[in-house]
Backbone as CSV, one residue per row, in Angstrom:
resi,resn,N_x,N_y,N_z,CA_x,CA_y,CA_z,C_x,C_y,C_z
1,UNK,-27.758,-4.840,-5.712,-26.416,-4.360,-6.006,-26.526,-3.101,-6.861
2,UNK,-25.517,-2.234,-6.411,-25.866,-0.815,-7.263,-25.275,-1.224,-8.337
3,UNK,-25.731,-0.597,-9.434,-25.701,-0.775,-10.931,-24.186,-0.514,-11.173
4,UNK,-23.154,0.327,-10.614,-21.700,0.580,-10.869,-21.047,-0.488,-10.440
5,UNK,-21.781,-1.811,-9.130,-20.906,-2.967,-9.723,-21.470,-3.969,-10.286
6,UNK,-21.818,-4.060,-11.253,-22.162,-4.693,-11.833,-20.988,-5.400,-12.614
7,UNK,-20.797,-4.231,-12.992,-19.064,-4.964,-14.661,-18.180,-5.607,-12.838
8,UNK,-18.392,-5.460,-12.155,-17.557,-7.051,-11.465,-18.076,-8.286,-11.732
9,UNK,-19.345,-8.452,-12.593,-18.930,-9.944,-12.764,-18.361,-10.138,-14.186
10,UNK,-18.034,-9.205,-14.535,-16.617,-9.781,-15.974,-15.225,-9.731,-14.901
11,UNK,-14.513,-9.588,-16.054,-12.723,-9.170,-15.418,-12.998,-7.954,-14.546
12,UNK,-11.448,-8.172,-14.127,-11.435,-7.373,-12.847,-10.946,-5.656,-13.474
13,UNK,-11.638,-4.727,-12.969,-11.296,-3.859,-13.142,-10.604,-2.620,-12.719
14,UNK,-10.292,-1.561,-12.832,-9.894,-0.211,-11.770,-10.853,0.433,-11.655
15,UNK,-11.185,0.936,-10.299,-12.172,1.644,-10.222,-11.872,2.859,-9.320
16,UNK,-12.656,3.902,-9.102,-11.963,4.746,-8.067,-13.204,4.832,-7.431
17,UNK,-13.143,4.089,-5.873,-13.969,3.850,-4.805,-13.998,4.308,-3.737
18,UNK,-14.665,4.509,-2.766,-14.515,5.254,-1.037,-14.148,3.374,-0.576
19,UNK,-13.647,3.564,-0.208,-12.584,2.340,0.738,-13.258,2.558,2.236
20,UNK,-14.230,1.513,2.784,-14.425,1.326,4.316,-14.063,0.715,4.767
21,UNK,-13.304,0.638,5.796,-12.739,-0.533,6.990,-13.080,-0.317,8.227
22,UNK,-14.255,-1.503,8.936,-15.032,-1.141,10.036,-14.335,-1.877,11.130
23,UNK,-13.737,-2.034,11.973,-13.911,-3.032,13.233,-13.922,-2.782,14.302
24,UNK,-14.282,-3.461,15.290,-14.687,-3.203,16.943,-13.495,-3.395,17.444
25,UNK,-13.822,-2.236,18.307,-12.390,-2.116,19.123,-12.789,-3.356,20.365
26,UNK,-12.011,-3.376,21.265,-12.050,-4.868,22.567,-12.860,-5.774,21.933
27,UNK,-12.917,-6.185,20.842,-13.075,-7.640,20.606,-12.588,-8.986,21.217
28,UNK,-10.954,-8.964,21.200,-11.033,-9.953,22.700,-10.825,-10.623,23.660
29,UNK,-11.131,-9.238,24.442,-11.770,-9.124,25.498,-13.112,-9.766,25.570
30,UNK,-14.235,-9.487,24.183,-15.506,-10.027,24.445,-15.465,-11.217,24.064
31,UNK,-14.740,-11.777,23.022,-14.473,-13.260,22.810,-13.982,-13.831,23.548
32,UNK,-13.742,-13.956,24.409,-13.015,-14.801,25.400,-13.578,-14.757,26.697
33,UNK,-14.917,-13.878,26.534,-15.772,-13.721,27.804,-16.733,-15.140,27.680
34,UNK,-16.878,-15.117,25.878,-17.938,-16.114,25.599,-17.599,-17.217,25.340
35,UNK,-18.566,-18.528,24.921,-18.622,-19.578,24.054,-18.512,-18.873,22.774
36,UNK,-17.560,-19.671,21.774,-17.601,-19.419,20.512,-19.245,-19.355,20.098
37,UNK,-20.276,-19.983,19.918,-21.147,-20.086,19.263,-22.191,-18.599,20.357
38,UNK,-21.852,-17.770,21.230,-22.356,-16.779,21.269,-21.627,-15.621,20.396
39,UNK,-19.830,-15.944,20.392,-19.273,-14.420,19.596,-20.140,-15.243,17.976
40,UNK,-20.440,-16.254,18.206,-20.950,-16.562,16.445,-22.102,-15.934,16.436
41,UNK,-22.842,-16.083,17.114,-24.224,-15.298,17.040,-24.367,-13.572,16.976
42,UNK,-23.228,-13.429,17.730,-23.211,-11.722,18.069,-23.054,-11.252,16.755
43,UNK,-21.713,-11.945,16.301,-21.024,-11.873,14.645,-22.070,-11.644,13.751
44,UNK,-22.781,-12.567,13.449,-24.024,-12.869,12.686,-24.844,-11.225,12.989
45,UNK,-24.772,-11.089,14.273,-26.393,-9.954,14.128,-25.673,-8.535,13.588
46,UNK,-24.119,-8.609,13.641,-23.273,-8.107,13.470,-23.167,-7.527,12.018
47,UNK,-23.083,-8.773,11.316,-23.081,-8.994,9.968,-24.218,-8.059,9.203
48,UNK,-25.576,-8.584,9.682,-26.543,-8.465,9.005,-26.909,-6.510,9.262
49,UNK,-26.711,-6.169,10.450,-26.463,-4.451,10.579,-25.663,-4.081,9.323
50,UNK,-24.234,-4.609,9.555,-23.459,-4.169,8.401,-24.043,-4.084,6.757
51,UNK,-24.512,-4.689,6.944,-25.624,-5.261,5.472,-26.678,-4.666,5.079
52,UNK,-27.896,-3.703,6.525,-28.785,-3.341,6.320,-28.246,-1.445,6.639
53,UNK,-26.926,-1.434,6.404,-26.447,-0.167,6.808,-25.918,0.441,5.454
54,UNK,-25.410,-0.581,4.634,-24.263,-0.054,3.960,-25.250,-0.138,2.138
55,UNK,-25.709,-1.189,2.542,-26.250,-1.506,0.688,-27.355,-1.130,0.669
56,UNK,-28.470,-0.759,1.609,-29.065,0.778,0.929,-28.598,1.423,0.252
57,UNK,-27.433,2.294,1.035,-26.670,3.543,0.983,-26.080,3.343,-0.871
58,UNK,-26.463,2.042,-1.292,-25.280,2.188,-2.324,-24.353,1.279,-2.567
59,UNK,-23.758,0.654,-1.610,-22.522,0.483,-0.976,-22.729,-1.194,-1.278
60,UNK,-21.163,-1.718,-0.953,-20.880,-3.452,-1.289,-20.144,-3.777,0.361
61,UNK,-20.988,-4.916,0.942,-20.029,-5.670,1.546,-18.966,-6.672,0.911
62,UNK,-17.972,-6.287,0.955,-16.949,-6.930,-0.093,-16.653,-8.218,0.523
63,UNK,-16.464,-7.879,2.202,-15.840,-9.433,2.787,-16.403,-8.976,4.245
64,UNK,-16.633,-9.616,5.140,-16.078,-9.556,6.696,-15.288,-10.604,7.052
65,UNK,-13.981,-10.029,7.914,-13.372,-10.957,8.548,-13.318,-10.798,10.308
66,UNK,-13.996,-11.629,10.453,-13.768,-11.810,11.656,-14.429,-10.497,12.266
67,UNK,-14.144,-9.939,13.104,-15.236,-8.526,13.678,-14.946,-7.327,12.895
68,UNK,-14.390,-7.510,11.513,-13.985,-5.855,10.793,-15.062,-6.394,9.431
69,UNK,-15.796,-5.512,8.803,-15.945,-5.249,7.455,-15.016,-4.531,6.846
70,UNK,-15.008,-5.027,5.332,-14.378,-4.052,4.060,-15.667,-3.408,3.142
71,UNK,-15.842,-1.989,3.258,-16.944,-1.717,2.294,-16.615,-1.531,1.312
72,UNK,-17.125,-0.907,0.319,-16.801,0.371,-0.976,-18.110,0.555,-1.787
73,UNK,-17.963,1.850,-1.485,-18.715,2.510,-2.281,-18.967,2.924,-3.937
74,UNK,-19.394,3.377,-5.037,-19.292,3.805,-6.094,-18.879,5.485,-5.810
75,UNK,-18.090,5.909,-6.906,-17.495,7.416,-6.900,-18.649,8.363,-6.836
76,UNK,-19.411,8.254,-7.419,-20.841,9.233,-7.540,-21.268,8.974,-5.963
77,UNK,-21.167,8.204,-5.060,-22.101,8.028,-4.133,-20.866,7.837,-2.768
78,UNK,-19.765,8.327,-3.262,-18.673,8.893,-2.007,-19.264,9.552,-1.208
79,UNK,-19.594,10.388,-1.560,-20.253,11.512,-0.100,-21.080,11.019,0.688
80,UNK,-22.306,10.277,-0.155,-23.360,9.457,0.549,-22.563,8.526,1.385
81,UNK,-21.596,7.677,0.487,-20.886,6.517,1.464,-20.426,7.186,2.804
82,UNK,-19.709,7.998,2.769,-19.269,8.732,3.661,-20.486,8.905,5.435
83,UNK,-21.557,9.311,4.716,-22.397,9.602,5.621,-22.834,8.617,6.360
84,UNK,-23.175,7.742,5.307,-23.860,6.172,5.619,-23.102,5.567,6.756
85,UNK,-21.399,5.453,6.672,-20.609,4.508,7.016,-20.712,5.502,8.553
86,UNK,-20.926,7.062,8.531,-21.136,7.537,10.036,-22.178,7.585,10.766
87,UNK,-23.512,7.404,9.860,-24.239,6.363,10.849,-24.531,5.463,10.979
88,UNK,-23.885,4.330,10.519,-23.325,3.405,10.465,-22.748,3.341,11.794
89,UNK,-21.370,3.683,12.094,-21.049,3.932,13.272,-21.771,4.446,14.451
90,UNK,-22.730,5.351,14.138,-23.472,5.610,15.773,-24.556,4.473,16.074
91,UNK,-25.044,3.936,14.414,-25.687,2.780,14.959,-25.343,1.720,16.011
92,UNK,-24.107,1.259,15.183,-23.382,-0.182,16.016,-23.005,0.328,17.003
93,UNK,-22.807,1.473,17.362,-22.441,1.865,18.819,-23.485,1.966,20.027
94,UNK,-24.715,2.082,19.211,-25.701,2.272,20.188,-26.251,0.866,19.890
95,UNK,-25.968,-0.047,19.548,-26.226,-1.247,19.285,-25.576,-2.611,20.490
96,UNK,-24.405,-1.353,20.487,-23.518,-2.598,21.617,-23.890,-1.758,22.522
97,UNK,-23.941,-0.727,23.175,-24.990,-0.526,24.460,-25.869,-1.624,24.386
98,UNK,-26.868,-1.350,24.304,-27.991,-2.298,23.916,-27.513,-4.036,24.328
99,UNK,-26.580,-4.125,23.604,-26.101,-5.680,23.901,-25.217,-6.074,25.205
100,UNK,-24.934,-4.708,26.009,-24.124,-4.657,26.599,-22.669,-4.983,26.393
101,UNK,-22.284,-4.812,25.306,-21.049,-5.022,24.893,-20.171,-4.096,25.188
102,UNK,-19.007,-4.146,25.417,-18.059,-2.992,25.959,-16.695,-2.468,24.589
103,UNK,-17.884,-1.821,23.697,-16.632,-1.763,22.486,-17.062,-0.695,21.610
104,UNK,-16.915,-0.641,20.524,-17.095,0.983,19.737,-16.953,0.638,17.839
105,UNK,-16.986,1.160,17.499,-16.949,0.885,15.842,-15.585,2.060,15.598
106,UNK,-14.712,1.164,15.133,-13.228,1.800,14.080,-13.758,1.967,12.975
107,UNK,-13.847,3.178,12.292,-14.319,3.210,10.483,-13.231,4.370,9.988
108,UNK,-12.545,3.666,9.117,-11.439,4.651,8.214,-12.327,4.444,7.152
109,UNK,-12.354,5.439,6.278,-12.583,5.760,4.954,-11.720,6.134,4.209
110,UNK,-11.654,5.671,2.685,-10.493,6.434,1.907,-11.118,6.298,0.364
111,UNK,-10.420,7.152,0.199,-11.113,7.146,-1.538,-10.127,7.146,-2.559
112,UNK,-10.112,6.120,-3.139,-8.997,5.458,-4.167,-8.833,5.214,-5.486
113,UNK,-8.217,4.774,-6.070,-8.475,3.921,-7.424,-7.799,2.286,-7.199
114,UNK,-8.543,1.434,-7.302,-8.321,0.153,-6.748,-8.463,-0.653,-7.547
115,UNK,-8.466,-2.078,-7.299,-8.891,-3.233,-8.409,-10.424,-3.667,-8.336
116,UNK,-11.032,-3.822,-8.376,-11.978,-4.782,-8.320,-12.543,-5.769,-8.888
117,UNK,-12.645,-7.088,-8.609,-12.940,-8.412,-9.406,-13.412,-9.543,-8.564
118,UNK,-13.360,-10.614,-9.727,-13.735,-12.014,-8.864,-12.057,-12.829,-8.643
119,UNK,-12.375,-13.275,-7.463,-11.186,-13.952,-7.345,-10.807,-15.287,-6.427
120,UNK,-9.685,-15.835,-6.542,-10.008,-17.689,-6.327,-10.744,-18.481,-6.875
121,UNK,-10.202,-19.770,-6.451,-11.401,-20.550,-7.282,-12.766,-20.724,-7.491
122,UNK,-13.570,-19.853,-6.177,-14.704,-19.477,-6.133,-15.505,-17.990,-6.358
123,UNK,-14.425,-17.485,-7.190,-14.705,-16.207,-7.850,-15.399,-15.725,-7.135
124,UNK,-15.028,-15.218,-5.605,-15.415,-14.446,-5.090,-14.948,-12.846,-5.345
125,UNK,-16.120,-11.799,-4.942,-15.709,-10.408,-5.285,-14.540,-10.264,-4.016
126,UNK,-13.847,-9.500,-4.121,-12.324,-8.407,-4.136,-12.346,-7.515,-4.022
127,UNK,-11.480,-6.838,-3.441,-10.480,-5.775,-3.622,-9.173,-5.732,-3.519
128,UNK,-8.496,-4.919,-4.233,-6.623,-4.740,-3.826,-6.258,-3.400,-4.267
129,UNK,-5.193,-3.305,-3.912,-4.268,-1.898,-4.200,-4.136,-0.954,-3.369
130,UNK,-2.680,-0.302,-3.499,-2.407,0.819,-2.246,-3.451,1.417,-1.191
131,UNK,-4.788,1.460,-2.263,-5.900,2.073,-1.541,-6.472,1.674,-0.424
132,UNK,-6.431,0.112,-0.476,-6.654,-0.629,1.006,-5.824,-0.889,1.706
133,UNK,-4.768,-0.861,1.502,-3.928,-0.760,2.691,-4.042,0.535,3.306
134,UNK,-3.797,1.510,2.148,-3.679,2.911,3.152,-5.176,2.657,3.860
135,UNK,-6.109,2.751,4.091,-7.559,2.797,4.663,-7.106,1.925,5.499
136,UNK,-6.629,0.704,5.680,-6.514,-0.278,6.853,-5.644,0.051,7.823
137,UNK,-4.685,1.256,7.518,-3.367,1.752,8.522,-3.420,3.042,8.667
138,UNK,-4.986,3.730,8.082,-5.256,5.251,8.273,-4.620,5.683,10.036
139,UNK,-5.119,5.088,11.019,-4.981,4.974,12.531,-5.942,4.819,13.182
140,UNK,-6.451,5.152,14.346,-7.406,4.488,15.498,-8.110,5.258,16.022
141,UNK,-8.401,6.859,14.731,-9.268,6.890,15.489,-10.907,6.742,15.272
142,UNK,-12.011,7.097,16.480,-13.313,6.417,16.071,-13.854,6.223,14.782
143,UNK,-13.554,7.555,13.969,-13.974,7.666,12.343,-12.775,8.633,11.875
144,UNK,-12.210,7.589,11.109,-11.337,8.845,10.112,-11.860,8.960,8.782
145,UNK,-11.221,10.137,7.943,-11.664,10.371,6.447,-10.269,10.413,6.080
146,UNK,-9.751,10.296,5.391,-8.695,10.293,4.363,-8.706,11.868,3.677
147,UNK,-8.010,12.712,3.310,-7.920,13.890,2.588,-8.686,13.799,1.639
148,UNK,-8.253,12.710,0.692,-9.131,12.194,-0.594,-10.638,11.823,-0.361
149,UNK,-11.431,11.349,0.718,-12.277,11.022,1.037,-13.287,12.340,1.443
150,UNK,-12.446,13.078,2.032,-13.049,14.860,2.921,-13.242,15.088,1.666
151,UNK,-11.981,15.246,0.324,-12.540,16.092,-1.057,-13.922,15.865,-1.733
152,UNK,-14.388,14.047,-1.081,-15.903,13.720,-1.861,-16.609,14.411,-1.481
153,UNK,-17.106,15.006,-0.176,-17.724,15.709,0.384,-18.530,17.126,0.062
154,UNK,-19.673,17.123,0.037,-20.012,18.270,-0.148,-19.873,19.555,0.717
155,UNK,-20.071,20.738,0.772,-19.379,21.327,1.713,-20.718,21.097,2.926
156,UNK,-21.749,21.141,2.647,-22.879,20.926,3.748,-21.967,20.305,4.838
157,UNK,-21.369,18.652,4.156,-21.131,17.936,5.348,-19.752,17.618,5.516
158,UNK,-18.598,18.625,4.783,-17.459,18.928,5.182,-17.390,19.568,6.389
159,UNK,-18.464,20.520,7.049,-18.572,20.883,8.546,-18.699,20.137,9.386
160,UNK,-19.386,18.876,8.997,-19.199,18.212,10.143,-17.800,17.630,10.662
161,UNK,-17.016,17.692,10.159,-15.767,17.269,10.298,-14.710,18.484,10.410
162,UNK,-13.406,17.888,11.381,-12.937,18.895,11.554,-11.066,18.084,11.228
163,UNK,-9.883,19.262,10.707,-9.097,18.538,10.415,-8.282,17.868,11.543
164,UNK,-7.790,16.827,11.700,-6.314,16.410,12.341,-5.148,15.938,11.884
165,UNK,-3.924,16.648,12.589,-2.785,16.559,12.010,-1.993,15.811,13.354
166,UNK,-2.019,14.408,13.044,-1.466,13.608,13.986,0.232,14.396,14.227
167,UNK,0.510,13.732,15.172,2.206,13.760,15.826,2.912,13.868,14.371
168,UNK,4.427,14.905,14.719,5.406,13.959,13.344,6.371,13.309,14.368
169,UNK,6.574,12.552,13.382,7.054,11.545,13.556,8.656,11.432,13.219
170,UNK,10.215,11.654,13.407,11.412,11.361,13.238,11.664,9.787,13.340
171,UNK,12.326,9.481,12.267,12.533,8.064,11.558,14.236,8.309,11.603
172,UNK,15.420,6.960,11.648,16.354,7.043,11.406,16.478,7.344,9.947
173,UNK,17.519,8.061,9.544,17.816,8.272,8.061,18.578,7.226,8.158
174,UNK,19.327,6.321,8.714,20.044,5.289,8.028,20.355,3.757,9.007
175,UNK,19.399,3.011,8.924,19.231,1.982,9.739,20.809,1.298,9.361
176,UNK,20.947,0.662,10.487,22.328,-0.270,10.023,21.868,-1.599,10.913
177,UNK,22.371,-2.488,9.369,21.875,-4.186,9.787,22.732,-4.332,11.309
């Protein structure tokens, strides 16, 4: 565990983190091709990529649910997170080739100030605050960065990225029940 989380095992604190949210797109589709105890196995080899990808880099698997990870990174090691979590993504992508799987890796990134702690009765580690939601509803595509996330960036690998300015969007100004 990198040394910046450490103070998670006192109280919970604020921290300002790179926010990852990974999951496979047609999931299922592939679950429902299989026996549960193969998507369990896939899950599993699944898992352990996620694991040998991210906490090198630095980085915390906070939770997986179901076919998505939640990462986060430490602030000093945003940029790195950043990189990690994109090859990260070409890994698992060339991973499900390999498995013949028919799916792709979703990774939003965002960089926040959040909670972090133990929590429930089994004081498991956490996260909360605006910061993960926004990262979980960034949108769809293969890898996004968040504005805040592009600013961690050094400029080396601010080139690799290029900006997008989705659709706007017109909303009613005045819904009526």
């Amino acid at each position: 565990m990198h040394p910046t989380f450490e103070y998670t095992l006192a109280a919970p604190s604020e921290a300002k983190l790179l926010v990852g949210l990974c999951d496979w797109r047609l999931f299922l589709p592939f679950a429902k091709a299989r026996t549960s105890r193969q998507v369990f196995d896939t899950l599993n080899e699944f898992y352990a990529l996620t694991e040998r990808a991210i906490e090198p880099a630095g980085g915390l698997v906070v939770k997986f649910m179901g076919d998505a990870a939640l990462v986060v990174f430490p602030e000093e090691l945003a940029d790195a997170g950043i990189m990690a979590l994109l090859d990260f993504k070409h890994e698992t992508d060339r991973w499900f080739k390999t498995q013949r799987i028919n799916s792709s890796l979703h990774v939003n990134a965002h960089f926040t100030e959040i909670t972090i702690g133990r929590m429930g009765r089994d004081g498991r580690l956490d996260v909360a605050g605006e910061g993960v939601n926004v990262t979980a509803t960034m949108g769809r595509a293969d890898f996004a960065l968040s504005q805040q996330a592009f600013r961690c960036l050094t400029p080396e690998h601010r080139r690799l990225f290029q900006r997008f300015t989705p659709p706007i969007l017109y909303l009613p100004a005045k819904m009526e029940a």
